[in-house]
C-alpha positions in Angstrom: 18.2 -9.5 -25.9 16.6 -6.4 -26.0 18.8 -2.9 -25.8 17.5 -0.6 -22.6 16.2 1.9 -23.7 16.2 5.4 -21.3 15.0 8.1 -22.1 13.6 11.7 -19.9 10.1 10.7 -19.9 10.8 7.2 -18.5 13.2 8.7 -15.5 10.9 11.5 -14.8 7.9 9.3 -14.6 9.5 6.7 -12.2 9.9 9.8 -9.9 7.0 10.7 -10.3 5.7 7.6 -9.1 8.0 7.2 -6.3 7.2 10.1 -4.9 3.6 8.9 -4.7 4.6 5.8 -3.3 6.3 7.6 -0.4 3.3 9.8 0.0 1.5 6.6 0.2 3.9 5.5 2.8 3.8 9.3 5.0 0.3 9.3 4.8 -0.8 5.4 5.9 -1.1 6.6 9.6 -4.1 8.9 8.5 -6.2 5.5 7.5 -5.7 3.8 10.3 -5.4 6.3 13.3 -9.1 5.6 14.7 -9.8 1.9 13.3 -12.8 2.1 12.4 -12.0 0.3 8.3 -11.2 -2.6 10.4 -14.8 -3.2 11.1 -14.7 -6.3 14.0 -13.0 -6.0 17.2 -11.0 -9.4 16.4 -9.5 -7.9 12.8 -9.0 -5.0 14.6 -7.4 -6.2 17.3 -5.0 -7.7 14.9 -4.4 -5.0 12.4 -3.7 -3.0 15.4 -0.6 -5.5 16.2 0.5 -5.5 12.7 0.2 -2.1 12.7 2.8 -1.7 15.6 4.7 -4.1 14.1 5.2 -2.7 10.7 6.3 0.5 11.9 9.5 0.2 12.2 10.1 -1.3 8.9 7.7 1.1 7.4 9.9 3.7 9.0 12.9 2.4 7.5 11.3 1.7 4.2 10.5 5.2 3.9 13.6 6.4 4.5 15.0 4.5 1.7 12.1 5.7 -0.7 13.0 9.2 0.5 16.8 8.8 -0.7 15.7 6.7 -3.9 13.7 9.6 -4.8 16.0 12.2 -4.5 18.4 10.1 -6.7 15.6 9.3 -9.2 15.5 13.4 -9.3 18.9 14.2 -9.7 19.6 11.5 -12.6 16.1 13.0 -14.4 18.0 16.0 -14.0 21.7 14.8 -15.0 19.8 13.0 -18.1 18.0 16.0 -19.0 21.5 18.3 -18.8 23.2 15.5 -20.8 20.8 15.5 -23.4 21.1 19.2 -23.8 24.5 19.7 -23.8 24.9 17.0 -26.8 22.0 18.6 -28.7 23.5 22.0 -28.6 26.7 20.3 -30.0 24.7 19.8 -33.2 22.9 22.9 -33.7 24.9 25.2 -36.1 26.8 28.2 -34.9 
Protein backbone atom coordinates (compact mmCIF):
# COMPACT_ATOMS: atom_id res chain seq x y z
CA UNK A 1 0.00 0.00 0.00
CA UNK A 2 1.15 3.16 -1.15
CA UNK A 3 2.41 5.92 1.69
CA UNK A 4 0.25 9.43 1.36
CA UNK A 5 1.99 11.68 0.34
CA UNK A 6 1.15 15.68 1.35
CA UNK A 7 2.75 18.13 0.48
CA UNK A 8 1.85 22.47 0.16
CA UNK A 9 1.15 22.33 -3.40
CA UNK A 10 -1.41 19.43 -3.09
CA UNK A 11 -3.29 21.32 0.03
CA UNK A 12 -3.24 24.62 -1.67
CA UNK A 13 -4.52 23.30 -4.92
CA UNK A 14 -7.57 21.43 -3.33
CA UNK A 15 -8.43 24.93 -2.01
CA UNK A 16 -8.08 26.29 -4.75
CA UNK A 17 -10.42 24.18 -6.33
CA UNK A 18 -12.96 24.26 -3.61
CA UNK A 19 -13.21 27.52 -3.72
CA UNK A 20 -14.21 27.29 -7.39
CA UNK A 21 -16.63 24.69 -6.69
CA UNK A 22 -18.39 26.98 -4.15
CA UNK A 23 -18.26 29.82 -6.64
CA UNK A 24 -19.80 27.35 -8.93
CA UNK A 25 -22.38 26.69 -6.33
CA UNK A 26 -23.01 30.94 -5.38
CA UNK A 27 -23.24 31.67 -8.76
CA UNK A 28 -25.75 28.68 -10.32
CA UNK A 29 -28.81 31.14 -9.80
CA UNK A 30 -27.25 33.46 -12.49
CA UNK A 31 -27.83 30.53 -15.30
CA UNK A 32 -30.97 29.79 -14.58
CA UNK A 33 -32.78 33.00 -13.33
CA UNK A 34 -34.71 33.73 -16.74
CA UNK A 35 -34.86 29.97 -18.38
CA UNK A 36 -34.25 30.54 -21.39
CA UNK A 37 -31.08 27.36 -21.62
CA UNK A 38 -33.96 25.25 -20.99
CA UNK A 39 -35.26 25.69 -24.46
CA UNK A 40 -39.10 23.82 -24.32
CA UNK A 41 -41.70 24.81 -22.06
CA UNK A 42 -42.07 21.00 -20.88
CA UNK A 43 -37.99 20.78 -19.83
CA UNK A 44 -38.57 23.95 -18.46
CA UNK A 45 -41.26 23.46 -16.67
CA UNK A 46 -39.38 20.67 -15.01
CA UNK A 47 -36.02 22.19 -14.39
CA UNK A 48 -37.94 24.90 -12.87
CA UNK A 49 -39.32 22.23 -10.11
CA UNK A 50 -35.93 20.79 -9.70
CA UNK A 51 -34.76 23.95 -9.37
CA UNK A 52 -37.00 24.69 -6.35
CA UNK A 53 -36.28 21.64 -5.16
CA UNK A 54 -32.55 21.60 -5.07
CA UNK A 55 -32.45 24.68 -3.23
CA UNK A 56 -32.41 23.85 -0.11
CA UNK A 57 -29.91 21.24 -0.36
CA UNK A 58 -27.89 23.42 -2.54
CA UNK A 59 -28.19 25.87 0.28
CA UNK A 60 -26.90 23.44 2.75
CA UNK A 61 -24.36 22.03 0.47
CA UNK A 62 -22.83 25.33 0.19
CA UNK A 63 -22.63 25.92 3.60
CA UNK A 64 -20.58 22.99 4.08
CA UNK A 65 -18.25 23.87 1.02
CA UNK A 66 -17.97 27.27 2.77
CA UNK A 67 -16.56 25.62 6.08
CA UNK A 68 -14.50 22.89 4.13
CA UNK A 69 -12.79 25.68 2.56
CA UNK A 70 -11.90 27.60 5.21
CA UNK A 71 -10.38 24.46 6.85
CA UNK A 72 -8.72 23.52 3.61
CA UNK A 73 -7.14 27.19 4.10
CA UNK A 74 -6.07 27.05 7.47
CA UNK A 75 -4.34 23.41 7.20
CA UNK A 76 -2.47 24.92 3.73
CA UNK A 77 -1.55 27.43 6.17
CA UNK A 78 -0.68 25.22 9.34
CA UNK A 79 1.30 22.90 6.65
CA UNK A 80 3.12 25.76 5.23
CA UNK A 81 4.11 27.14 9.05
CA UNK A 82 5.11 23.48 9.93
CA UNK A 83 7.26 23.16 7.15
CA UNK A 84 8.98 26.32 8.00
CA UNK A 85 9.61 26.01 11.35
CA UNK A 86 11.40 22.48 10.72
CA UNK A 87 13.42 23.95 7.86
CA UNK A 88 14.72 26.69 9.94
CA UNK A 89 15.75 23.97 12.47
CA UNK A 90 18.35 22.86 9.91
CA UNK A 91 19.70 25.90 8.54
CA UNK A 92 23.04 26.74 10.50
CA UNK A 93 23.16 29.47 12.99
Amino acid sequence: MADLVVTKAVLEDSAKDLKAISDEFKNMSKRWDNGTIWGHDVVKSAMDDFIDDWWVKREKLQVQLDNLTKKMDEAAKTWTDTEDQLASTFDPK
